[in-house]
N, C-alpha and C positions, 0 to 999 in steps of 0.2 A: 673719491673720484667726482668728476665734473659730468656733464650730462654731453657735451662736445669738446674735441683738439684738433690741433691740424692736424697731425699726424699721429696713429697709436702705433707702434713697433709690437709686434707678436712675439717675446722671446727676449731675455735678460740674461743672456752671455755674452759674449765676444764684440760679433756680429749687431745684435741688437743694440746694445748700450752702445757701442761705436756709432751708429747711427742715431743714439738718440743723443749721441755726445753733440754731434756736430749742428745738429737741429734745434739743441737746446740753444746755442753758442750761437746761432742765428735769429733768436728771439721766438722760436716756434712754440706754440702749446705743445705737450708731448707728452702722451703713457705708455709704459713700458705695462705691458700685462706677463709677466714671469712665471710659469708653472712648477720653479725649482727643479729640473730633471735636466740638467746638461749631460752631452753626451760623454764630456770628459771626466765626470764624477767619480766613477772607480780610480782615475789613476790618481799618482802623488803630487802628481807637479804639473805644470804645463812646460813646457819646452820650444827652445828655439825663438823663443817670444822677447824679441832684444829690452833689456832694461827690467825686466820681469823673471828673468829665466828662474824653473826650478820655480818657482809660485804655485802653492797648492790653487786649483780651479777654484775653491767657494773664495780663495782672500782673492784672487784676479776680479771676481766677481761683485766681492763685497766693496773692494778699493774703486770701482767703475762705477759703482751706485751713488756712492759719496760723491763723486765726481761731477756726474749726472745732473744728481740733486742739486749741485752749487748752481745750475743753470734752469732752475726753476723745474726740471723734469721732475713728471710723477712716479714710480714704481710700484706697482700693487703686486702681489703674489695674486694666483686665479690662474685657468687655465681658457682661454677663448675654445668655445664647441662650436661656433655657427659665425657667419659672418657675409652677408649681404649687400649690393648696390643701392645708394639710396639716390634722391634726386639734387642731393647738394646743397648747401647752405642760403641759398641767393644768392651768392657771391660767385660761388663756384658750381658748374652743373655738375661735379662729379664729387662722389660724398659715398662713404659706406657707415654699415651700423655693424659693430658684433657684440656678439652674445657670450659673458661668461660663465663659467661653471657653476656660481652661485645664483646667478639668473639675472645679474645685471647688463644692461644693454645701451651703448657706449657710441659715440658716432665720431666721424673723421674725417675729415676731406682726404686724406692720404693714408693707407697703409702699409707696413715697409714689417714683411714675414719673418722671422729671424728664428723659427720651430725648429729649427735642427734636423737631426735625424737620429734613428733610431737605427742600433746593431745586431743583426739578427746572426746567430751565431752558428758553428757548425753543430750539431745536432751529437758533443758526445759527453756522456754522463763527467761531471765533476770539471767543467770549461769553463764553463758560466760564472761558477764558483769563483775563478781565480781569474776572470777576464779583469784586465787593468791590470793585474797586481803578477802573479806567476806567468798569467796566459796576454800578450802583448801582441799588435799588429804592425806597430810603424818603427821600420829601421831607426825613423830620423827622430818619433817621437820618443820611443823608450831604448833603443840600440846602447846607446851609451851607459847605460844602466844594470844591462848584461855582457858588456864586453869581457871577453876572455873566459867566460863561462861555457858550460853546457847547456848548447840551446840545441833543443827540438824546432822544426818546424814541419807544420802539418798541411801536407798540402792536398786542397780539396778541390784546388780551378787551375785554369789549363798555367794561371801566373804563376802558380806555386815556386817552377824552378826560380824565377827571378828574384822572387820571394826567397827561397836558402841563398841565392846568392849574395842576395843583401843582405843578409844577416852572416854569412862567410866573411864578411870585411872586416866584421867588429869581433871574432873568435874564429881559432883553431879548432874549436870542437864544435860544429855541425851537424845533426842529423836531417834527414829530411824521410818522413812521414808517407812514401804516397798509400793514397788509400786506394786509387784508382790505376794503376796501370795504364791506360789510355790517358791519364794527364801529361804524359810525361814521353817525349820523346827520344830517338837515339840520338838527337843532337845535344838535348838536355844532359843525358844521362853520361856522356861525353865530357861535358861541363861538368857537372859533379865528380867524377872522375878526378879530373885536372885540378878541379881547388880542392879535394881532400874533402869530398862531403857524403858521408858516410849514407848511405838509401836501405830504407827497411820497406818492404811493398805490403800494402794490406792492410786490414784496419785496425785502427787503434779503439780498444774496448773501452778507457776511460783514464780520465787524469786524474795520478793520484798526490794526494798531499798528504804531510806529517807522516811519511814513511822513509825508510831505510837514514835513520838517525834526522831526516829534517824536523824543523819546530812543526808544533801543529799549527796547523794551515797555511805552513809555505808548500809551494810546489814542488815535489820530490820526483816526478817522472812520469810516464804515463804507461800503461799496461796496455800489450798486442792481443788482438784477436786469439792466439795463439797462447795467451797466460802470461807469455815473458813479459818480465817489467824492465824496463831502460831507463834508468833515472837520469833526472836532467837537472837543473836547476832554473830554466826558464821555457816556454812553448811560442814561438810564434803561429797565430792561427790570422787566417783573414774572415771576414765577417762581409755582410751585405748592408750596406747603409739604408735606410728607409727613408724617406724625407719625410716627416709629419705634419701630414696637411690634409687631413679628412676634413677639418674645421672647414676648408675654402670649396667643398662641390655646391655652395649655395651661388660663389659666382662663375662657379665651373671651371673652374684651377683643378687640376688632376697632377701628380707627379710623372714625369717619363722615364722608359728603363734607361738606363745607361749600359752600354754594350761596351765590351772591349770584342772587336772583333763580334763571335758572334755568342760570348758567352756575359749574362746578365751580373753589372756587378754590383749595379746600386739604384735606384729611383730619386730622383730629384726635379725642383721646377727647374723648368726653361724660361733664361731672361734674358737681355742684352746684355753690352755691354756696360751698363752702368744700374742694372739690377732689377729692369723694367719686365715684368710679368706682361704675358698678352690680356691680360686686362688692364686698362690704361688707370692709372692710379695706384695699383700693388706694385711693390717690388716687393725684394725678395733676397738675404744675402746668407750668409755662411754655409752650413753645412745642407740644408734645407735647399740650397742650389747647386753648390759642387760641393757633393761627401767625400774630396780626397782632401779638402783644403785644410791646412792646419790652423791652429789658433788665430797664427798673428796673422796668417790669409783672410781670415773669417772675419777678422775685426777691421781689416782693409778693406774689402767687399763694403762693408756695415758704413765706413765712412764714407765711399763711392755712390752707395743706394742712397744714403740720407744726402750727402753733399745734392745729389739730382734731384730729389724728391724738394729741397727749398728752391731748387731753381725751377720747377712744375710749377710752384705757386707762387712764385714771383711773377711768373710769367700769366697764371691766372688771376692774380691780383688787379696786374695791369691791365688784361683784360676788361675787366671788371670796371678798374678807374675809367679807362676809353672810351666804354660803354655809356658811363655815369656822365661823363663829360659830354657825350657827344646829346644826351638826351636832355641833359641844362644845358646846351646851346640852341637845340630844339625848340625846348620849350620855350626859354627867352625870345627866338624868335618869331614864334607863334603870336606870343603877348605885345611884340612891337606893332606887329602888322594889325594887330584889331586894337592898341592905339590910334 
């Protein structure tokens, strides 16, 4: 690494290398600082992603690096911990420094977050185990992959019904999970009724895998408060997205909850429309800003923040020339007159 770039992107998925695609292709300095931890790592493939479909995440990853790299971008592995306002290059008054994990310390006129987030899951023994793979969240991202099977889904927020309903689309055989009683209303329960979606109430004590004839460690069913095991062959659970950004309280970026109504369903920054953090120089694009957004979302955001981010300093550039300009006409004038 270089000791300054224009722009350092935090985050080497989707999002990030989108952004550092289009800023390479712009002529910008640019590092990607990567910490290897996508949030889509557990699953097979990614989805939905036109021209890619069904691409395990590290080859989306690995194919975007190459890519990258043809436009002179850097890529380091490291995880940024600190990351501060500095006073700018000369050029520019606005400039940050961060800090990485190994202790190296990096500066930027521009940086563009791309941290993802993080899935904090429902709290039941042997879930965690099979998140991505037996235990799924998104109709649109894994649905097609369990269609016509036996899907569980478990529901812990007040979404849960709309949740079995999405997943009632793509099979006949639905359960739905509640654990809570109070999630679930009589209009809901109505609704299951009518599409055939079978409701177990109460809690489910743990997901089991490699049992009643599955391979070991596919998902075989989950077992009730009650001992009964209901085998399934796939669970959907919903999760709470985290945005990861403790790195950013040195310029006072904090995450906001995200409410549905008035239940909490994920933390993420707050940016404009084209990816701008209330500190003027960050942006900020994929999961790390909206946790519902899917891949090829994320990598659209990535190209929108970076697309703004070379027209910030284009715009400070010429600042800059105007400035320079206007002070050698200054000064030439100064120098005629005491001619």
């Amino acid at each position: 690494m270089r000791d300054h770039y224009d722009v350092i992107v935090i985050g080497g998925a989707a999002a990030g290398l989108s952004a550092a695609l289009i800023l390479g292709r712009s002529r910008r300095s640019v590092l990607v600082v990567d910490a290897g931890e996508p949030r889509n790592a557990p699953a097979e493939g990614v989805h939905n992603y036109l021209g890619r479909e069904g691409a395990a995440p590290h080859d989306l990853a690995r194919i975007g690096r190459g890519e990258v790299a043809a436009y002179g971008v850097e890529v380091t592995a490291g995880r940024i911990v600190a990351a501060s306002a500095t006073s700018g290059d000369g050029i520019d008054p606005v400039g940050f420094s961060v800090t990485t994990d190994s202790g190296a310390v990096v500066t930027a006129r521009r940086l563009v977050v791309a941290s993802g987030a993080v899935d904090v899951l429902p709290e039941v023994p042997g879930l965690a185990e099979q998140w991505g793979r037996g235990v799924v969240h998104c109709p649109f991202c894994h649905g097609w992959e369990v269609r016509d099977r036996r899907i569980g889904v478990l529901v812990t927020t007040p979404f849960g019904a709309h949740h079995a309903l999405m997943f009632r689309a793509l099979s006949d055989d639905v359960t739905a999970f509640v654990t809570d009683p109070g999630l679930v209303d009589d209009t809901a329960r109505a609704g299951f009724a009518a599409r055939s979606i079978t409701v177990l109430d109460g809690p489910v004590a743990r997901v089991l895998s490699g049992q009643s004839g599955a391979p070991s460690g596919v998902l075989s069913g989950v077992e009730l408060g009650s001992g009964e095991v209901v085998e399934l062959d796939a669970l959907a659970a919903a999760s709470t997205a985290e945005a990861r950004v403790s790195f950013l309280s040195g310029l006072g970026l904090v995450a906001e909850d995200q409410l549905m109504g008035d239940f909490r369903v994920a933390s993420a920054l707050a940016v404009d429309a084209v990816g701008q953090t209330s500190v003027r120089g960050v942006y900020a694009a994929g999961n790390v800003a909206s946790p519902m957004a899917t891949v090829i979302a994320s990598a659209a955001a990535g190209t929108q923040a970076g697309a703004a981010v070379h027209g910030d300093l284009v715009q400070a550039d010429l600042a800059a020339a105007l400035a320079g300009a206007g002070a050698a006409a200054r000064s030439g004038a100064a120098a005629g007159s005491r001619a």
